[in-house]
DRENDO-1510 file (C-alpha; in Angstrom, 1 decimal, always signed):
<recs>
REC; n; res; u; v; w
REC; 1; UNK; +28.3; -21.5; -1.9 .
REC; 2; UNK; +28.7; -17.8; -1.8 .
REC; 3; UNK; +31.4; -16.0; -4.1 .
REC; 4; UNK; +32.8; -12.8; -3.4 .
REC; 5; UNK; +34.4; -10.5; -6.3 .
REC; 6; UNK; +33.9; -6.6; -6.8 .
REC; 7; UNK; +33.0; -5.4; -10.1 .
REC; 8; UNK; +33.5; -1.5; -11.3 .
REC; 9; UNK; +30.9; +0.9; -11.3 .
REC; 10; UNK; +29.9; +3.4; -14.6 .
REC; 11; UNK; +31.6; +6.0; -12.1 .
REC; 12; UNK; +34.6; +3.9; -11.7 .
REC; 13; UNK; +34.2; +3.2; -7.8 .
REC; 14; UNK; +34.6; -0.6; -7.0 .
REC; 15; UNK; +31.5; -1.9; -5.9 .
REC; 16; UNK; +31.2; -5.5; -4.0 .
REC; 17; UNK; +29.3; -8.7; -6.1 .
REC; 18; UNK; +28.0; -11.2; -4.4 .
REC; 19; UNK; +27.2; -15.0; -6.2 .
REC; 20; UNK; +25.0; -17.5; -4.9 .
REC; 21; UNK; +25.0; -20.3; -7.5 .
REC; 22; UNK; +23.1; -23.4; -7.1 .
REC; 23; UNK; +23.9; -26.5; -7.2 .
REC; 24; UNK; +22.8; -28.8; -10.6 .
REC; 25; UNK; +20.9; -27.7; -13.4 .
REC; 26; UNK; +19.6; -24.1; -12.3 .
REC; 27; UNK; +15.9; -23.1; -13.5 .
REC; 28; UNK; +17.0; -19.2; -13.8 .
REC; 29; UNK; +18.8; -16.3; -12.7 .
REC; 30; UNK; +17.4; -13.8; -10.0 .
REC; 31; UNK; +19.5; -11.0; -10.3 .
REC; 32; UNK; +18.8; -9.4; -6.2 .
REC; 33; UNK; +18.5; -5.1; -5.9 .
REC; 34; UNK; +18.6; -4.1; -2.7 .
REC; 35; UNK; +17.1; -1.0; -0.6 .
REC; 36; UNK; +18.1; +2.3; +1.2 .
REC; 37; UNK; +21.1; +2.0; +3.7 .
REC; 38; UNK; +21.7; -1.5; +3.6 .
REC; 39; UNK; +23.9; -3.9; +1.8 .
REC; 40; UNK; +24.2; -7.3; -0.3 .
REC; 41; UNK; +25.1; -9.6; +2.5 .
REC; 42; UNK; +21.6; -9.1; +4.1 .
REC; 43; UNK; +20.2; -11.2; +1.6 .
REC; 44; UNK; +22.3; -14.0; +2.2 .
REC; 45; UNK; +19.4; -16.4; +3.5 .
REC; 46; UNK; +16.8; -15.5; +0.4 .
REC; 47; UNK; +20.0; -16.4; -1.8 .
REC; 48; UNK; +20.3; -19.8; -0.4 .
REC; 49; UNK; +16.5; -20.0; -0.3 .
REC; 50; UNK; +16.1; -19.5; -4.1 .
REC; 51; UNK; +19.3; -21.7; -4.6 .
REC; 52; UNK; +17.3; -24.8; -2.9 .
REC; 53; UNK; +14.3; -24.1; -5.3 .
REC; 54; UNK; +17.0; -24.1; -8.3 .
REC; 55; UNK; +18.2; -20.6; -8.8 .
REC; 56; UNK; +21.2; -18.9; -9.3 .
REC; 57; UNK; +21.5; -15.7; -7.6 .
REC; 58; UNK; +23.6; -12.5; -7.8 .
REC; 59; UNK; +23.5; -8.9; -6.8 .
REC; 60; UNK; +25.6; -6.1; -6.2 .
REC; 61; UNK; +25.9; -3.8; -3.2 .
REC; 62; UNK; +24.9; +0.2; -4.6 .
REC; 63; UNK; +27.5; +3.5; -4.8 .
REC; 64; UNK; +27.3; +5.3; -1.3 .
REC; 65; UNK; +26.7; +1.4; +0.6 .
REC; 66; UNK; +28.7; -0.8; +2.0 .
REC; 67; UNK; +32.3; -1.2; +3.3 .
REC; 68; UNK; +33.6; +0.1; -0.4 .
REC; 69; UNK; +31.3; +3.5; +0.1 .
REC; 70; UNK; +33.5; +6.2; -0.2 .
REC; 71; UNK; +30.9; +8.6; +1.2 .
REC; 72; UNK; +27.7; +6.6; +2.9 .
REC; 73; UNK; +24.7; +7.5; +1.0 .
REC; 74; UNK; +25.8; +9.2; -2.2 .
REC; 75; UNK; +25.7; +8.1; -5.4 .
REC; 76; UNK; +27.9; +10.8; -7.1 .
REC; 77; UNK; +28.5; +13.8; -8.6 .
REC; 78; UNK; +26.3; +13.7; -11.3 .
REC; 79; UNK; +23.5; +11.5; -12.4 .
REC; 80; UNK; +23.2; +9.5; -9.7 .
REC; 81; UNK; +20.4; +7.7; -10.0 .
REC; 82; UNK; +21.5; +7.1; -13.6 .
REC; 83; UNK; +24.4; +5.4; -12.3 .
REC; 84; UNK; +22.5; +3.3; -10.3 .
REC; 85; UNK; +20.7; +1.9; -13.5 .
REC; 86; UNK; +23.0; +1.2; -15.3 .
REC; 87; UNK; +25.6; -0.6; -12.3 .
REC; 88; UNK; +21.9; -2.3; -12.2 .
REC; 89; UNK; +22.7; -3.3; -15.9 .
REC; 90; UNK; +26.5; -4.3; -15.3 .
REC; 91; UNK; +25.3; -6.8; -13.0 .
REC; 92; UNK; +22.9; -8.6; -15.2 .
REC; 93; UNK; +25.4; -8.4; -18.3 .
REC; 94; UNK; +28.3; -10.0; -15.8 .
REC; 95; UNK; +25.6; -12.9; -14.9 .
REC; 96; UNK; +24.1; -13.5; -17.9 .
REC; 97; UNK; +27.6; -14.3; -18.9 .
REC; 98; UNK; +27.9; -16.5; -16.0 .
REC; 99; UNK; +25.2; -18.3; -16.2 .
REC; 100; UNK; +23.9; -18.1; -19.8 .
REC; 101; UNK; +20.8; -19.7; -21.5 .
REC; 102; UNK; +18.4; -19.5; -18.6 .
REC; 103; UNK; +15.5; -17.5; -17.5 .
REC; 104; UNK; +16.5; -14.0; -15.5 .
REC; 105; UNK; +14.5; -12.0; -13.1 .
REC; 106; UNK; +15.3; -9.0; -11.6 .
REC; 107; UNK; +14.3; -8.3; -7.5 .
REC; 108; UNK; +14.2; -5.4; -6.0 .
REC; 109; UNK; +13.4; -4.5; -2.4 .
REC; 110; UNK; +12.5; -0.8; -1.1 .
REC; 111; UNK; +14.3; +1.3; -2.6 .
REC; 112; UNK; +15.7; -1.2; -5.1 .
REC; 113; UNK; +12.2; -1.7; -5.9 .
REC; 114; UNK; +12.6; +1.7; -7.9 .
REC; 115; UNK; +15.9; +0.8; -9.4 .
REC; 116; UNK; +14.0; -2.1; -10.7 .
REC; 117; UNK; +10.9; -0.6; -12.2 .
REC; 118; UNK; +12.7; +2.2; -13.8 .
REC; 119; UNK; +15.1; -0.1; -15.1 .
REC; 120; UNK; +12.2; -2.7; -16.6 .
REC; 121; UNK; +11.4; +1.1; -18.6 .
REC; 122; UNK; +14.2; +0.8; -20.5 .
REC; 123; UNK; +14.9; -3.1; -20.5 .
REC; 124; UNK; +11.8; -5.2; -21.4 .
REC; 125; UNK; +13.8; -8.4; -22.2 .
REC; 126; UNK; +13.7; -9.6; -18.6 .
REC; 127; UNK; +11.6; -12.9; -18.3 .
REC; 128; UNK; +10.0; -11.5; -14.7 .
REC; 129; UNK; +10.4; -8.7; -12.5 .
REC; 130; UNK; +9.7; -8.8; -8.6 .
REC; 131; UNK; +8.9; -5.5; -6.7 .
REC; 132; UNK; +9.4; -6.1; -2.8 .
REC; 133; UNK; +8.7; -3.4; -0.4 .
REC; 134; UNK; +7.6; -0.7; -2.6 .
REC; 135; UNK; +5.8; +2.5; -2.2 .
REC; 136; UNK; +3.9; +5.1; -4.1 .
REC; 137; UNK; +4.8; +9.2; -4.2 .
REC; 138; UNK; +2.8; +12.0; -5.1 .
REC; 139; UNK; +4.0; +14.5; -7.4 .
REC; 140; UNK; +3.4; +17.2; -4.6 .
REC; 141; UNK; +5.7; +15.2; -2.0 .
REC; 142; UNK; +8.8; +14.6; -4.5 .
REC; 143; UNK; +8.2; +18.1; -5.6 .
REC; 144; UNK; +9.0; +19.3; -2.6 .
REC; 145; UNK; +11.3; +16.8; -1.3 .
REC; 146; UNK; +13.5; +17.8; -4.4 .
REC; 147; UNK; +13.2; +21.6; -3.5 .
REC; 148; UNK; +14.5; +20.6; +0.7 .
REC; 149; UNK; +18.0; +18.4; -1.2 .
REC; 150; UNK; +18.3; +21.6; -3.7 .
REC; 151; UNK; +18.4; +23.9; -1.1 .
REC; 152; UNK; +20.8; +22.1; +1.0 .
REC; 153; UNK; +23.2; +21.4; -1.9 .
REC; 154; UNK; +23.1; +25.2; -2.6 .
REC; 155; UNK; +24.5; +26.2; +0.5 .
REC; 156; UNK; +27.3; +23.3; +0.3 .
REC; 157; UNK; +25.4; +20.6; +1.5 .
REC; 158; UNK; +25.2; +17.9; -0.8 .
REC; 159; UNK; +27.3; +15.5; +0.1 .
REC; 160; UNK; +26.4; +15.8; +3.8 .
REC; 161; UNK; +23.3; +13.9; +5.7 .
REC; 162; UNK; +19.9; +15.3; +5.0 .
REC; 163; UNK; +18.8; +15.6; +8.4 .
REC; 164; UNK; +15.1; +17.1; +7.2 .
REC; 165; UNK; +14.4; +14.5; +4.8 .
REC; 166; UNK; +15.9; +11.7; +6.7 .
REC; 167; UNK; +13.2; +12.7; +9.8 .
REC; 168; UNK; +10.5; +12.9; +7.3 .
REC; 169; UNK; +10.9; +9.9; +5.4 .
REC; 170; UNK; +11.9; +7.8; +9.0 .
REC; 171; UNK; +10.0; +10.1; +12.3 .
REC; 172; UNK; +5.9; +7.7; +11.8 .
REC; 173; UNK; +7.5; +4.3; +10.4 .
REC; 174; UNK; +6.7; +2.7; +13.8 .
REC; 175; UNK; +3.5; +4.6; +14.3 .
REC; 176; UNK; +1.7; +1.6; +13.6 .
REC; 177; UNK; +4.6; -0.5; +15.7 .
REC; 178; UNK; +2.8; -1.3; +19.4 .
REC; 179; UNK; +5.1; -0.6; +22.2 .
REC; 180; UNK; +8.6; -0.5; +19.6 .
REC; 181; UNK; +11.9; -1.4; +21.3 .
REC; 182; UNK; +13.9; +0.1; +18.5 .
REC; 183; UNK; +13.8; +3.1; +16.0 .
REC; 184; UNK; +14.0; +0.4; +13.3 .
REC; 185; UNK; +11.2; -2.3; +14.5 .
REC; 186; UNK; +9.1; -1.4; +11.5 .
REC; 187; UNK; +10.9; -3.1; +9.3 .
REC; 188; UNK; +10.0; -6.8; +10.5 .
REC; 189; UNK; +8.5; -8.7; +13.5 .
REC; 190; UNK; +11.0; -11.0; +14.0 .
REC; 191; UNK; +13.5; -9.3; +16.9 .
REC; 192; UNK; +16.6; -10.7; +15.7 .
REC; 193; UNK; +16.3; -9.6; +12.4 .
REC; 194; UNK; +15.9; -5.6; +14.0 .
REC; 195; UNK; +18.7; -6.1; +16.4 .
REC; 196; UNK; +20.9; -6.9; +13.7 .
REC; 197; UNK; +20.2; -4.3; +11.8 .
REC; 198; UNK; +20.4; -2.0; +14.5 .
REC; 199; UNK; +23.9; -3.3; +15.4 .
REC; 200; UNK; +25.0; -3.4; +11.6 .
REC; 201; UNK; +27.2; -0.2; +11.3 .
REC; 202; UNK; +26.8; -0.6; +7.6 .
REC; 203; UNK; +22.7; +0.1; +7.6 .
REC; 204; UNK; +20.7; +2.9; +9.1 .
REC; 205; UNK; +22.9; +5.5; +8.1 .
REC; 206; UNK; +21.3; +8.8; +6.5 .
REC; 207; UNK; +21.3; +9.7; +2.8 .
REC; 208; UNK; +23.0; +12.8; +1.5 .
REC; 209; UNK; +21.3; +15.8; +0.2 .
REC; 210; UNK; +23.0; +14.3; -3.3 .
REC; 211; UNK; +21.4; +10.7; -2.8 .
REC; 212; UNK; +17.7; +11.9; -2.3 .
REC; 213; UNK; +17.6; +14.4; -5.1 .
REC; 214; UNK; +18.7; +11.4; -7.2 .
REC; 215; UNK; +16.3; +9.1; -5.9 .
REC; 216; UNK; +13.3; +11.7; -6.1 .
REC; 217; UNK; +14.6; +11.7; -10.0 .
REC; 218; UNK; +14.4; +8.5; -10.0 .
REC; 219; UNK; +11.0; +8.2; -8.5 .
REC; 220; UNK; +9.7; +10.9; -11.1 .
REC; 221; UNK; +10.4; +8.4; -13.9 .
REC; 222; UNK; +7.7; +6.5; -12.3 .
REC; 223; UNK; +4.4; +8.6; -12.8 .
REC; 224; UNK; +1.5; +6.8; -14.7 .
REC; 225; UNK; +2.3; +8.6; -18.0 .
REC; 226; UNK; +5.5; +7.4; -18.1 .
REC; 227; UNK; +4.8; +3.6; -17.9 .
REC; 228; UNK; +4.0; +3.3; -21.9 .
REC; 229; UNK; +7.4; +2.1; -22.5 .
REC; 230; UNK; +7.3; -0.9; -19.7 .
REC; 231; UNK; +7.0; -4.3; -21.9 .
REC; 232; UNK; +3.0; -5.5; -21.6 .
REC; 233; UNK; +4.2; -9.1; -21.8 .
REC; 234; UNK; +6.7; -8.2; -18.8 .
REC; 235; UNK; +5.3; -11.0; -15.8 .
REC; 236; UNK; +5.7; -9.0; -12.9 .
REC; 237; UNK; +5.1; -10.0; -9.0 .
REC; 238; UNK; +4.8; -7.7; -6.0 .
REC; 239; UNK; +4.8; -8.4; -2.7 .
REC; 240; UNK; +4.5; -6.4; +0.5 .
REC; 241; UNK; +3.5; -6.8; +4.1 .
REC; 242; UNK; +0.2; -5.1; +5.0 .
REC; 243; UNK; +2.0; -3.0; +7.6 .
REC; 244; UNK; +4.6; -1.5; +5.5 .
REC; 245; UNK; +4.9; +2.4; +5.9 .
REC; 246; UNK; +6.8; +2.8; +3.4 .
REC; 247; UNK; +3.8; +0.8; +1.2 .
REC; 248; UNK; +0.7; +3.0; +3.1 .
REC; 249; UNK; +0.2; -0.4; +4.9 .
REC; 250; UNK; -1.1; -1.9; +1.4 .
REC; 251; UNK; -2.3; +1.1; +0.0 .
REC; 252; UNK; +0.6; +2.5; -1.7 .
REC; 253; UNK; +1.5; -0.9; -3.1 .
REC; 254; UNK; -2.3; -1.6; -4.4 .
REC; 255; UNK; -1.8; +2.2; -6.5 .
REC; 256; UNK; +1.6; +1.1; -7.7 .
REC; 257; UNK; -0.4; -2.2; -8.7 .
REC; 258; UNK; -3.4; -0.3; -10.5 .
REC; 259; UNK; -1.0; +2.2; -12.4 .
REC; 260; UNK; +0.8; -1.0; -13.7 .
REC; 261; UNK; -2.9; -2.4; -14.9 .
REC; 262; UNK; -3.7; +0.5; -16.3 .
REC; 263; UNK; -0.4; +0.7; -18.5 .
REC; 264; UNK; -1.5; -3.0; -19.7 .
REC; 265; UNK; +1.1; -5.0; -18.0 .
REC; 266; UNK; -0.9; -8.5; -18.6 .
REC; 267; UNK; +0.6; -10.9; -16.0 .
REC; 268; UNK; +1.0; -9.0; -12.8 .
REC; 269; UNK; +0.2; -10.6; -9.2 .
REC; 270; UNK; -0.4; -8.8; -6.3 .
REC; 271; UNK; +0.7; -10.5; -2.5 .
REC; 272; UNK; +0.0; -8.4; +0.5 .
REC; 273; UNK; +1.1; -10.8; +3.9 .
REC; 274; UNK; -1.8; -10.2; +6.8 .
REC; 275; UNK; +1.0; -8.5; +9.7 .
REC; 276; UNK; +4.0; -8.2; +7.6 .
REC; 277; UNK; +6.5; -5.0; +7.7 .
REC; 278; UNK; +8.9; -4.0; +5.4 .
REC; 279; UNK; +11.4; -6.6; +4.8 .
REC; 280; UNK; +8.9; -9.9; +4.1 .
REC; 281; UNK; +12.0; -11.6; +3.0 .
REC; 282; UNK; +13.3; -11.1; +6.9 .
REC; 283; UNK; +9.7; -11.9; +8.3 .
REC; 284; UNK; +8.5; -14.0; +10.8 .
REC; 285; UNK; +6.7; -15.9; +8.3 .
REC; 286; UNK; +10.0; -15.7; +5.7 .
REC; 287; UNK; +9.6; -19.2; +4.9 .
REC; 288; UNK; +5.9; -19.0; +3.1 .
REC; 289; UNK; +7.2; -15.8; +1.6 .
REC; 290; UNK; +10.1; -17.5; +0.1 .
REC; 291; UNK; +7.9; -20.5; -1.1 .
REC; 292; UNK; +5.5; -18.4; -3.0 .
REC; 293; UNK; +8.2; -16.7; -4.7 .
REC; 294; UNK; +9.8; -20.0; -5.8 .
REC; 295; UNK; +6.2; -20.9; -6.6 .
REC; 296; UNK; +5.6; -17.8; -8.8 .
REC; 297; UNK; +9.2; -18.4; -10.9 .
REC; 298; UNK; +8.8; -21.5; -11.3 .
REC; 299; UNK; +5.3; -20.7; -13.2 .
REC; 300; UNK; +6.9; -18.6; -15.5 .
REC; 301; UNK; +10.5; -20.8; -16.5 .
</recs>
């Protein structure tokens, strides 16, 4: 049964915390991230699919989302992206406490996916960490992506919409899409799942000047030399549909994959779904996707 409580960010906002446990003796803890201009509550159904398969499950919706969001896509001030990590960390301290003595894993989709892998930098005492959704950046493109959200928060602009790099990062996500009813059909096949999206007031919204300079900084902790600190004995699992812009349609996701080879991760699996969009956890096929997860954690409790 879902719980409901709030718990207080390093910046002192409340932020909402959402609790799925399961019923009996749980196998482990997945501790649920979630992406760009969206919210907890959309991961209701994967909650309740892990609790079958013997999880407990928790997560926290991010500064600058949800109905507590004092301004929709900011972070803060300062050191936003910081922030984020370490609200990241609050979470799994509150559910470890919870739910002692069990295995945790740490998912995160899009850009929680980010949150996640920088966090797994700094924290190699996670038993597994699942990267949904994710996507590979150039130095050149957060380069200047970082100089566009500078520029705008020069001339006052930082906590307002970032117009620019909300058209770039958004404008060819359905490019692949054949004959798209919605701005927003590239994240899944399954209709419902886009129309409620489209109709959730509390997704889709742009992120502030702020929000993408401190995601860029974010992403920059991610290059390939950085990656020496990431625990080699971390088991790590990605997953991504094969027609994910924001993954290249596989090929972002497979360099994200061979960087983490390269930096010696020893158990690392790679699962690219033939047709699948963004959100595989909302996908036609969600079941499967949902079953090889359970599949892959249950392998490693």
């Amino acid at each position: 049964m879902l719980q409901e409580t709030t718990i207080r960010s390093v910046t002192g906002q409340e932020l909402e915390l959402l609790c799925w446990p399961c019923e009996g003796q749980a196998k482990g803890l997945v501790q649920l991230v979630h992406g760009m201009a969206e919210h907890m509550h959309r991961y209701d159904a994967t909650a309740r699919a892990l609790n079958a398969a013997g999880y407990h499950v928790v997560g926290h919706t991010h500064l600058g989302h949800g109905k507590l969001a004092k301004i929709k896509g900011y972070f803060a001030d300062e050191g936003g992206w910081e922030a984020v990590l370490s609200d990241t960390h609050t979470v799994r301290r509150w559910a470890q406490e919870q739910f002692p003595g069990v295995p945790c894993f740490l998912l995160g989709h899009s850009m929680g996916s980010f949150v996640v892998r920088c966090y797994a930098l700094r924290h190699g005492d996670l038993d597994g960490l699942i990267i949904s959704g994710t996507g590979h950046f150039e130095k050149p493109i957060l380069t200047a992506g970082s100089i566009i959200a500078a520029v705008q928060g020069l001339f006052g602009g930082a906590a307002k919409p970032c117009k620019l790099l909300h058209t770039m990062n958004f404008s060819a996500n359905n490019k692949t899409v054949e004959n798209p009813r919605t701005e927003c059909d590239w994240l899944t096949r399954d209709a419902e799942q886009v129309e409620a999206y489209a109709a959730d007031g509390l997704c889709g919204f742009m992120f502030t000047a702020k929000a993408y300079a401190d995601m860029f900084d974010g992403l920059k902790m991610l290059y390939p030399e950085k990656l020496s600190t990431m625990n080699k004995d971390l088991p790590v699992y990605m997953l991504s549909g094969d027609h994910d812009p924001v993954g290249a349609n596989g090929a972002g996701v497979r360099k994200v994959h061979d960087e983490l080879k390269a930096a010696g991760i020893k158990d690392l699996t790679l699962k690219l779904y033939e047709g699948g969009r963004h959100e595989m956890f909302n996908e036609v096929n969600r079941q499967q996707v949902w079953a090889d997860l359970a599949a892959w954690l249950d392998a490693r409790c």
